[in-house]
RODO-819827 format. One record per residue (C-alpha): x, y, z. Coordinates in Angstrom, 3 decimals, padded with zeros to 6 digits. Example, Ala and Ser with C-alpha at 12.3 -4.5 7.8 and 13.67 -1.06 7.14 Angstrom:
REM RODO-819827
<pt u="012.300" v="-004.500" w="007.800"/>
<pt u="013.670" v="-001.060" w="007.140"/>
END
This chain:
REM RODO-819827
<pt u="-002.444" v="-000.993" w="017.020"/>
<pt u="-004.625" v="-000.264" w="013.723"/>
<pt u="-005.187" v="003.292" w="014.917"/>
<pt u="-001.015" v="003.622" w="014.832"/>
<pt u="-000.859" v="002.093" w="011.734"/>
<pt u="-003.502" v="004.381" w="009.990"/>
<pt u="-001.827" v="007.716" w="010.816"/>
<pt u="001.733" v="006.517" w="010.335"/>
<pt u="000.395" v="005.975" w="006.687"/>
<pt u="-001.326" v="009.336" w="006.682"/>
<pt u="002.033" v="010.557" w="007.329"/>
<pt u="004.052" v="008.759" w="004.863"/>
<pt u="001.356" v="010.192" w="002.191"/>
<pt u="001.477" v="013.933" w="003.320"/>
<pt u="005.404" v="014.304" w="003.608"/>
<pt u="006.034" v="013.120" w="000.033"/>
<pt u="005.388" v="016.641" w="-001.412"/>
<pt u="007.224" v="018.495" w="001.823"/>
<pt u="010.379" v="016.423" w="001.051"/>
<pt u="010.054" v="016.835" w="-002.953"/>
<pt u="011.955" v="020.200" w="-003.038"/>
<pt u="014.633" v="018.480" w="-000.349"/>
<pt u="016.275" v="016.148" w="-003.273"/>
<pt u="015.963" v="012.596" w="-000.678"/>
<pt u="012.255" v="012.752" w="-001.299"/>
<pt u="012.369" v="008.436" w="-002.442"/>
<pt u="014.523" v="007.673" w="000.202"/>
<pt u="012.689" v="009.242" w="002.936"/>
<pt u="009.390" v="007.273" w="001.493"/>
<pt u="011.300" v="004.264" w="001.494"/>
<pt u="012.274" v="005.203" w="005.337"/>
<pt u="008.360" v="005.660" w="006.363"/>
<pt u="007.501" v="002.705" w="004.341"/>
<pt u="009.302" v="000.326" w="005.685"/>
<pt u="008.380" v="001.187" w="009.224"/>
<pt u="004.720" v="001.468" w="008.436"/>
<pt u="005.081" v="-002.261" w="006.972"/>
<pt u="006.877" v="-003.679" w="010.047"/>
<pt u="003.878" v="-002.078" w="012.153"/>
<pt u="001.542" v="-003.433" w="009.703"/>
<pt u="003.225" v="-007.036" w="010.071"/>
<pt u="003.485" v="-006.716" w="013.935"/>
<pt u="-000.359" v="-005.749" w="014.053"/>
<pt u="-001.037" v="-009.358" w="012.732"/>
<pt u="-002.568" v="-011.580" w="015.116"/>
<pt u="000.300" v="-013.379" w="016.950"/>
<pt u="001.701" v="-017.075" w="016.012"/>
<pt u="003.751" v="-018.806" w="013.533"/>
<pt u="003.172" v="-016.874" w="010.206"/>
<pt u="003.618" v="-013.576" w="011.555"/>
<pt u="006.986" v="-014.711" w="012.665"/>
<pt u="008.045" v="-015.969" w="009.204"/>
<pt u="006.448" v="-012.598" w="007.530"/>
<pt u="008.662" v="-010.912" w="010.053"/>
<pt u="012.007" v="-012.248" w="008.998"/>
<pt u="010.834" v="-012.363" w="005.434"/>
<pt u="010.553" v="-008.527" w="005.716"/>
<pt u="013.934" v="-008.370" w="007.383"/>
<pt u="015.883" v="-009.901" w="005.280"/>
<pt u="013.884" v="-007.565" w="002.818"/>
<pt u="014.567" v="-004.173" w="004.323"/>
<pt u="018.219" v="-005.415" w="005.075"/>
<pt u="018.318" v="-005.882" w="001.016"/>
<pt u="017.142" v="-003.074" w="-000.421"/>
<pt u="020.362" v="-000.642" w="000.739"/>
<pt u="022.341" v="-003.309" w="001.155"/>
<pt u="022.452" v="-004.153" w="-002.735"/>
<pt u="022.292" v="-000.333" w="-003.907"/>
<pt u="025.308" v="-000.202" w="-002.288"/>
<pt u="026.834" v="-003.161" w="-003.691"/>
<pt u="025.236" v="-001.436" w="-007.063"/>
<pt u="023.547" v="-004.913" w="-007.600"/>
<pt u="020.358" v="-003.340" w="-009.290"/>
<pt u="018.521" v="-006.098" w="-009.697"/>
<pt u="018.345" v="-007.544" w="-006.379"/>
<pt u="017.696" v="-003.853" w="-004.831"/>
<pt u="014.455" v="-003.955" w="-006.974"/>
<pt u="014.032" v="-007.466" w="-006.237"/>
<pt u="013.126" v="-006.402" w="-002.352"/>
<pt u="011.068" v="-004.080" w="-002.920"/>
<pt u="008.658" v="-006.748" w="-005.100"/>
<pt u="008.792" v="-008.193" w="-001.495"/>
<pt u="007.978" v="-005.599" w="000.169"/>
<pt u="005.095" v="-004.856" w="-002.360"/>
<pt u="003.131" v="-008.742" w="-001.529"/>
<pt u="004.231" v="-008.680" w="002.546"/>
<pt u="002.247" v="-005.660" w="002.303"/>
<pt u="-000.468" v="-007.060" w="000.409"/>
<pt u="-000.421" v="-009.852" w="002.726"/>
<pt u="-000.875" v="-007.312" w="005.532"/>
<pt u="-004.052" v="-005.913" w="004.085"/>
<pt u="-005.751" v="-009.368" w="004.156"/>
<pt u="-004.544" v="-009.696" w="007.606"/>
<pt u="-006.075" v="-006.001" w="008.429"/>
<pt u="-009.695" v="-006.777" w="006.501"/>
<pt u="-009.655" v="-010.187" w="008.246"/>
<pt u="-009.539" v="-008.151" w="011.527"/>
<pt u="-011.668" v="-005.784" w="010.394"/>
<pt u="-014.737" v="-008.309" w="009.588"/>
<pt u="-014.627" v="-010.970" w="011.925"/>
<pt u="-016.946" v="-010.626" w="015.198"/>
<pt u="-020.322" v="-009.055" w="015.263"/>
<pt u="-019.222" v="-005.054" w="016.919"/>
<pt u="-017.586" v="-002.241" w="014.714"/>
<pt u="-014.799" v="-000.521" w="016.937"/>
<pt u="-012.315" v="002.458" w="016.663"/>
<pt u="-009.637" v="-000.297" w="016.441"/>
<pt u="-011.955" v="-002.313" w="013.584"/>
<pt u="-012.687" v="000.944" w="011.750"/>
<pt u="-009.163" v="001.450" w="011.389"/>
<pt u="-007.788" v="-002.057" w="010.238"/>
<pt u="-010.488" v="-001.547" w="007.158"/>
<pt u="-008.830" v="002.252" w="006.545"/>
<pt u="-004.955" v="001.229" w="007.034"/>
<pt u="-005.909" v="-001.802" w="004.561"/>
<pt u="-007.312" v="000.530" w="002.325"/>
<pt u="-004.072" v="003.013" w="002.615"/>
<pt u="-001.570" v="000.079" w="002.714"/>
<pt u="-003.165" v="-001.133" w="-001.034"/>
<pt u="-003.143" v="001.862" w="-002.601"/>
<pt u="001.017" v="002.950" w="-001.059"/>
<pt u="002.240" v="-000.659" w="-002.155"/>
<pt u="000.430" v="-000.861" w="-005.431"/>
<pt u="002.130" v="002.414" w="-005.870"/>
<pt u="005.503" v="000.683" w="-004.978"/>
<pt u="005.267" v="-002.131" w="-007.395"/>
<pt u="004.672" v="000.545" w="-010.463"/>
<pt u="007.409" v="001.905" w="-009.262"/>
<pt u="009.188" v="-001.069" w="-009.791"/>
<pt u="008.129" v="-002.385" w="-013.113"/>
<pt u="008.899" v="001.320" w="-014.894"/>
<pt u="012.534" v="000.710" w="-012.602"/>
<pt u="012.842" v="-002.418" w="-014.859"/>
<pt u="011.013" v="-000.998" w="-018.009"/>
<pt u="011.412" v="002.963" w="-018.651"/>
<pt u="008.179" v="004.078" w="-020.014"/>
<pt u="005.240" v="001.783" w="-018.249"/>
<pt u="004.208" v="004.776" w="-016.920"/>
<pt u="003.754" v="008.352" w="-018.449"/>
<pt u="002.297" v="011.509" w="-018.463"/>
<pt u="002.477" v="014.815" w="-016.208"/>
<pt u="003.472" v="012.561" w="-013.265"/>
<pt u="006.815" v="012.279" w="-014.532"/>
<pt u="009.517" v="014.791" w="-013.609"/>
<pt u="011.924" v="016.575" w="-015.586"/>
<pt u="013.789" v="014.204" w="-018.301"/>
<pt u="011.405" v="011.870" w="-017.877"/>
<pt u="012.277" v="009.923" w="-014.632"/>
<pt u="009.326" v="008.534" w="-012.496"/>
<pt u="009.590" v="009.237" w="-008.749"/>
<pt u="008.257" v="006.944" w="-006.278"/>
<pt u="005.540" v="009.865" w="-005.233"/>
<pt u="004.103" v="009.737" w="-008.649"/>
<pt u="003.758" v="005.923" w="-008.793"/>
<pt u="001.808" v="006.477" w="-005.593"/>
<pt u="-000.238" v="009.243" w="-006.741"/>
<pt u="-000.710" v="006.749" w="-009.667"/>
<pt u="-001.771" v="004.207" w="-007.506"/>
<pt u="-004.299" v="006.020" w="-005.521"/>
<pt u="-006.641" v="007.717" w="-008.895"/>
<pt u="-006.713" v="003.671" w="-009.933"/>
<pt u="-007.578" v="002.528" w="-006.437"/>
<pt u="-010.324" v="005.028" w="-006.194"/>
<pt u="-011.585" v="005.118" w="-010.082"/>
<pt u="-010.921" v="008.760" w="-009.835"/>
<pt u="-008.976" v="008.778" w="-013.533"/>
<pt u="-007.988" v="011.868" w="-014.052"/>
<pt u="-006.016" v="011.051" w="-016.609"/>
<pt u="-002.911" v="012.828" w="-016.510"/>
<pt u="-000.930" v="009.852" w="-015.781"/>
<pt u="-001.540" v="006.461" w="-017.302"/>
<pt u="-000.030" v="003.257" w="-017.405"/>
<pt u="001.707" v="002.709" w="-020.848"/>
<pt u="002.490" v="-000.906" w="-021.382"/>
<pt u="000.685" v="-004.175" w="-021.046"/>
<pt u="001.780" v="-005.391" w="-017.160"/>
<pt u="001.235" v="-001.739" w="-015.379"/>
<pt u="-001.938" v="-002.061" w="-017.691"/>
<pt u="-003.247" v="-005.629" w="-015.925"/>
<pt u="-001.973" v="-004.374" w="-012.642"/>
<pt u="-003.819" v="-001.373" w="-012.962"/>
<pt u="-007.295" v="-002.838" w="-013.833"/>
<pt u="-007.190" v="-005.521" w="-011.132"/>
<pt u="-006.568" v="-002.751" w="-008.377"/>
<pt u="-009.748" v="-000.540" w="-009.779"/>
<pt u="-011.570" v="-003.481" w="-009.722"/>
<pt u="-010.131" v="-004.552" w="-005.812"/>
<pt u="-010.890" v="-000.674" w="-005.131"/>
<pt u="-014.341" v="-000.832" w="-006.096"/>
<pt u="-015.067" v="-004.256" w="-004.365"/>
<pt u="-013.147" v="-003.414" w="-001.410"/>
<pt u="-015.897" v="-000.193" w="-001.021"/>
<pt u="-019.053" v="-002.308" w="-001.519"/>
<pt u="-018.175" v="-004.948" w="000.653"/>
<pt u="-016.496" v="-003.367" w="003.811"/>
<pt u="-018.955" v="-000.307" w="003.727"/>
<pt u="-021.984" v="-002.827" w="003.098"/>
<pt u="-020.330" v="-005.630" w="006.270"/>
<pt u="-019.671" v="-001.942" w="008.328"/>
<pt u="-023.349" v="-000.723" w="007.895"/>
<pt u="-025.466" v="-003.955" w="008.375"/>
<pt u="-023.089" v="-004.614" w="011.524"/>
<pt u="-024.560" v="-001.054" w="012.660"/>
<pt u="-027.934" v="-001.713" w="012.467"/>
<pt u="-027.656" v="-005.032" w="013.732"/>
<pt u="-026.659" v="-003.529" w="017.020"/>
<pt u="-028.752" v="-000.456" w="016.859"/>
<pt u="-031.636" v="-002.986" w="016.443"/>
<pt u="-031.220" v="-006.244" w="017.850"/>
<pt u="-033.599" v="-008.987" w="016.320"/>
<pt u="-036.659" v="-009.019" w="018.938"/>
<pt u="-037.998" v="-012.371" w="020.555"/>
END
């Protein structure tokens, strides 16, 4: 299920430049996000809250073009801050499959890599949203022509914080972006030293079992 997951998000991360030149390139990210987040969702384990997290994403999804249409702004953006912390929510359920037991798996292996993917795409979506509300949170030479920020920059945004790459060339301008920003480099770095250092002690453990 995780192994679905991972390349689906590999996907939704390689056709954002192929569908730039297009003219639908956000709606088309919205499209793969969306289903990425209901497989995310559905790759929870089974029960009570997954069902509730289900028809809270619904209603979500259902939303979003719902109130563009309607031209109700507000609201549209309103979803996608939903989407943003279902997703979130999905990552904790991913790393919480990811760490529990005593084996490393293919499937285990790729809950901690689609948790790390999912972060760094729906970080990406909530910068998105908060320069939507306030022009300007975010500049630099990720904005297009006249200024606008597309959805693919936020991303790209979202990934050189989640990996402490700063390349600088895009920065986050006002105080919110700002906080959001540093807690997701710090989340980055933690996430790395914790999953690799659970990953590789769960390696040797079964590559030498305690004797006796």
């Amino acid at each position: 299920r995780y192994g679905v997951l991972f390349f689906g998000l590999l996907l939704s991360l390689v056709v954002s430049p192929i569908l730039d030149p297009l003219g639908f390139e956000t709606s088309a990210i919205e499209a793969l996000l969306a289903v990425n987040l209901f497989a995310a969702v559905l790759a929870l384990d089974p029960g009570p809250l997954r069902r509730v997290v289900l028809a809270v994403l619904a209603i979500a999804l259902v939303t979003r073009p719902a109130a563009a249409w309607l031209g109700q702004g507000s609201l549209s953006l309103a979803s996608l801050v939903v989407w943003g912390f279902v997703a979130l929510g999905t990552v904790a359920g991913a790393l919480r499959f990811a760490l529990r037991g005593r084996s490393v798996g293919g499937e285990k292996i790729y809950a901690a890599l689609s948790a790390y993917l999912l972060a760094g795409l729906f970080f990406g979506v909530l910068y998105w949203v908060m320069e939507q509300v306030a022009s300007g949170s975010l500049s630099g030479g990720g904005a297009a022509a006249g200024g606008e920020v597309r959805l693919a920059s936020a991303i790209y945004f979202s990934f050189v914080t989640l990996s402490t790459v700063g390349y600088g060339d895009f920065t986050a301008a006002n105080p919110m972006p700002r906080m959001l920003a540093a807690i997701e480099g710090l989340l980055g770095q933690l996430y790395l030293v914790t999953v690799v250092a659970v990953a590789v002690s769960r390696v040797r453990r079964r590559s030498h079992p305690p004797q006796g």
